[in-house]
N, C-alpha and C positions, 0 to 999 in steps of 0.2 A: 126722104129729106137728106139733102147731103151735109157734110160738115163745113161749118163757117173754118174760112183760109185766118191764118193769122201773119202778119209779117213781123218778122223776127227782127229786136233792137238791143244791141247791145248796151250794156250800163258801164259806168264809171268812164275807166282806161282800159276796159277790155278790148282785143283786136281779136275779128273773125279770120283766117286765114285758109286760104285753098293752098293747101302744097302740091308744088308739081310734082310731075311722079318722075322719079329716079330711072333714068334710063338704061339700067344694070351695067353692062359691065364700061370702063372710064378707059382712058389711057393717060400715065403717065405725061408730063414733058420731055419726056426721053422717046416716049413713043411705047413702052411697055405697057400690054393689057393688061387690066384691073379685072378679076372677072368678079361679077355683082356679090358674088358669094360672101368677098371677103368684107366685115362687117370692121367698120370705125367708127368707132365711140365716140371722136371728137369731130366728128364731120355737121358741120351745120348745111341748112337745109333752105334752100329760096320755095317762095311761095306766093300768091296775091291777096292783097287785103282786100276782103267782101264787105265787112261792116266794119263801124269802129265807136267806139261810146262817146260821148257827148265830151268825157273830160281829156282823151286821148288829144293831144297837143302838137306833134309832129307829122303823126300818120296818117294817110287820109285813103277814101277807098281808092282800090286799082293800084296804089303804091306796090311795088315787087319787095318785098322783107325777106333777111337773111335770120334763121334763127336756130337756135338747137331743138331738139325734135323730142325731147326728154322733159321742154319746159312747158307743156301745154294737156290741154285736157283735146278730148276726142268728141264730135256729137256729130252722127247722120241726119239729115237733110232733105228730106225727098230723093233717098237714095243716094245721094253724095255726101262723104266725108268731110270735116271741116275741123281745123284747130279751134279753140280758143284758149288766149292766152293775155297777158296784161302787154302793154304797149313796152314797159319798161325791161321787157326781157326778152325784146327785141335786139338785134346787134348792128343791122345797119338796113338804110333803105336804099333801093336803085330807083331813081324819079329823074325827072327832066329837069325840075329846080337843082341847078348849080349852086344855090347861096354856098353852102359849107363842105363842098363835096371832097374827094382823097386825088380824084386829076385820073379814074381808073374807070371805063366804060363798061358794059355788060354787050 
């Protein structure tokens, strides 16, 4: 007998997120190598929204979210990793809707 599948729904303003994986090491705008090693504490983090709670009000899935990597909780997946964390402590979203956007593309 195998086990019944369940699909996972987030509650409230909670936002599921896939973070993209960091590509180690950056360069500068000077052109100076970063090598992965060196660790920033203030470095936020892009990622894709998988789910999103019923009361979450901006974000919606597939939106790309910028956010700090400190502010969420961890849970595996069928093997993949995924944040969760509240909508509101999110810092910015990259989407196609222009309403409110900064004029700065990805």
């Amino acid at each position: 007998m195998s086990d019944p599948k369940f699909e996972v729904q987030m509650l409230h303003d909670r936002v599921m997120i896939k973070a993209e994986k960091d590509g180690g090491e950056r360069r500068s705008t000077g052109g100076i190598v970063i090598p992965a090693t060196v660790e920033q504490s203030n470095r936020l983090l892009w990622g894709e929204v998988c789910g999103v709670g019923p009361h979450a009000r901006t974000v919606k899935t597939g939106d790309r979210v910028l956010f700090h990597p400190e502010d969420q909780f961890e849970v595996e997946i069928q093997g993949e990793n995924y944040l969760i964390m509240r909508e509101r402590d999110l810092h910015a979203i990259a989407s196609e809707r222009p309403e409110h956007g900064t004029g700065l593309y990805l």
